[in-house]
N, C-alpha and C positions, 0 to 999 in steps of 0.2 A: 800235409800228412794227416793232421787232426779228421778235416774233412774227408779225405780218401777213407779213412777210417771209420766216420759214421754210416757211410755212404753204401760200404759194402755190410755194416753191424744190421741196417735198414734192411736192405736188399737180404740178408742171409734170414735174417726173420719174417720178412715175407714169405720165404721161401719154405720156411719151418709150418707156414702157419694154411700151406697150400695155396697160395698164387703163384703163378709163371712171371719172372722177372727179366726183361732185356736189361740189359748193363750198359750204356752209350757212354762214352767220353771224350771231350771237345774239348782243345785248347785253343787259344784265340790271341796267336804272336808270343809264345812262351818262351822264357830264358832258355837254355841249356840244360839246366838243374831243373828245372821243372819237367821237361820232357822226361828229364831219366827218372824224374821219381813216380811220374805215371806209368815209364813202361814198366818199372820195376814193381809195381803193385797195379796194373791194372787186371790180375785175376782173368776170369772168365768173358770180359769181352772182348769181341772179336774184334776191333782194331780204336783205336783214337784218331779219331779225324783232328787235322790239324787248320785253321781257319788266319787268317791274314785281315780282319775287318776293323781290327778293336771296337766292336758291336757284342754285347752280349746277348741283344734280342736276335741279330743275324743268322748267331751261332744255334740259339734257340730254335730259331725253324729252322738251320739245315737240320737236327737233330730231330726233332719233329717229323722233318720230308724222310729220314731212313725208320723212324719207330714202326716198328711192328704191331705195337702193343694196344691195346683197348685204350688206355689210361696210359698220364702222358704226368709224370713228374720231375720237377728241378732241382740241382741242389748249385750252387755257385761256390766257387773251390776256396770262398773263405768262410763257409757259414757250418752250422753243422743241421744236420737232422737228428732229432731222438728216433733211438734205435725200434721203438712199434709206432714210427711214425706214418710207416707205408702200409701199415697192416690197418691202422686206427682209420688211415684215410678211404684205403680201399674197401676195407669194411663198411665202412659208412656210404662211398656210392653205388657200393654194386645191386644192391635192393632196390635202390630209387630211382626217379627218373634221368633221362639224360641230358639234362639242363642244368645241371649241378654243380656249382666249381668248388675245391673245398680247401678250406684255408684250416692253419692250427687257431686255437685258441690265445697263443699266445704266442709272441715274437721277442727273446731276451738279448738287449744289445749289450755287446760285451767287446773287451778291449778300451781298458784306461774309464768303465763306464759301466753302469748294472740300472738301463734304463728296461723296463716293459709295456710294450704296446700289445694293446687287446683288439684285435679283429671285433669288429662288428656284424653280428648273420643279417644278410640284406631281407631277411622276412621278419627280421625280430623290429618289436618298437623301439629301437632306438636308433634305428638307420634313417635317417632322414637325406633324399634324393638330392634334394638343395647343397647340401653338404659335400658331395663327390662334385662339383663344380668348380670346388673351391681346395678342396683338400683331399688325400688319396685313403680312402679306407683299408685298400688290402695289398699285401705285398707280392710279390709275383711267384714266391716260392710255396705254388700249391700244386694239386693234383685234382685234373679235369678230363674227362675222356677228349680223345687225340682229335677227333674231328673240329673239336672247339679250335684244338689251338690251329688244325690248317683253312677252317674256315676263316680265321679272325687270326694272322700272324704281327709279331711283333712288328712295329713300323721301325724306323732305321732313327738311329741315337746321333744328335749332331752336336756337341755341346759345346763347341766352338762359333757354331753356327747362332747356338742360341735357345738349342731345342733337347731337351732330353727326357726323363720320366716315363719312359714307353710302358710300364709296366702301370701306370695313370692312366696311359692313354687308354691301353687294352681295358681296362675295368673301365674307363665308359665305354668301350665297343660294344663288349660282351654285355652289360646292362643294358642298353640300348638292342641290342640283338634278342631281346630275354631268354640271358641264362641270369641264373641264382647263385651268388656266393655265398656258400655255407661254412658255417664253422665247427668243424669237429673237435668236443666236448673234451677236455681236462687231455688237452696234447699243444706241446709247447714246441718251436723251432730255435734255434741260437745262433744270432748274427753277429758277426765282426763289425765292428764300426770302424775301419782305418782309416787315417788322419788324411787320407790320399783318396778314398773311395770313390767311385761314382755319383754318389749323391752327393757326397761334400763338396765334390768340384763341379755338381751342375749346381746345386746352391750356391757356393759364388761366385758363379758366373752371371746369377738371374737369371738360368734357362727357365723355358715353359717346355707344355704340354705341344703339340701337334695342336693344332682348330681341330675341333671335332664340334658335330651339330647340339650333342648334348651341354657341351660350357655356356651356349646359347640360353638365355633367361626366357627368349622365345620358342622353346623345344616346349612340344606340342606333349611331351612326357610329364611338364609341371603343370600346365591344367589339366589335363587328363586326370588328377589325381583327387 
């Protein structure tokens, strides 16, 4: 509920501030109580697709394959958005070019925890390319015009298999493709860390990344530079 809550606080000031907002909502194998508590607030839009993958990148591009919209935002049903966080973002790419992905400033993990991670802007000096190789700079809850994400869709999460961090993998696609992850200036996101998470359980399991050409020390990307 916390999230339903920032989700539409987002959406309604957007809305305030003159953008046109679709509303999409996807659940992906939900209890009982889950269902009823989206149908019971899910407001203005026009249905909840219900998804069978336990994939949340899956669920991401069917969501993706019905957006209407220019610009193409996520919020994942434990995390919150600040409420001028779709305006802070949209403002910021609607002037510029369309290569742009834009991440917040700041990412506050919370639940039993009050750690901060800071986005780094892939044109600021302090990105270094070597680095995404090795470790993930940006988190996937950004705002990118919609073409990116049906050009470039989330790959499929196995973490059984061995393989998960799709949202790594996508930021070497999209680097690799040249777009730009940007950071829009003094705006923060707030994530859940639960003891059960996604990431926790592909850390330890040792999952990886997908092979992609950029983890390559040979990618033609690090002399080029």
């Amino acid at each position: 509920m916390p999230s339903l809550r920032s989700f539409w606080a987002a959406i309604e000031a957007a809305r305030a501030a003159g953008f046109s907002v679709e509303a999409l909502l996807c659940l992906d194998r939900p209890d009982p109580l889950t269902e009823k508590l989206f149908n019971a607030y899910k407001k203005d839009a026009e249905a909840i697709d219900t998804y069978d993958v336990a994939d949340q990148g899956k669920v991401r591009n069917g969501a993706v394959a019905k957006a209407r919209g220019t610009y193409c935002a996520f919020l994942d049903a434990d995390d919150l958005w600040s409420e001028t966080w779709l305006v802070d973002a949209l403002t910021f790419l609607k002037d510029g070019p369309e290569n742009r992905i834009a991440h917040p400033q700041f990412n506050y993990f919370f639940e039993k925890q009050a750690t901060i991670f800071t986005h780094v802007d892939q044109e600021s000096p302090e990105f270094r390319l070597d680095l995404l190789r090795v470790a993930n700079y940006w988190d996937a809850l950004c705002v990118c015009p919609t073409q990116i994400y049906r050009e470039i869709p989330f790959c499929d999460r196995d973490i059984a298999g061995g393989y998960a961090y799709e949202d790594w993998l996508w930021n070497c696609e999209t680097v690799e493709a040249g777009y730009i992850h940007k950071v829009v200036p003094r705006t923060v996101l707030f994530k859940r860390r639960q003891e059960n998470s996604q990431t926790v359980k592909a850390s330890a399991n040792k999952s990886l990344t997908r092979r992609h050409p950029l983890l390559d020390y040979a990618h033609p990307m690090y002399s080029a530079r």
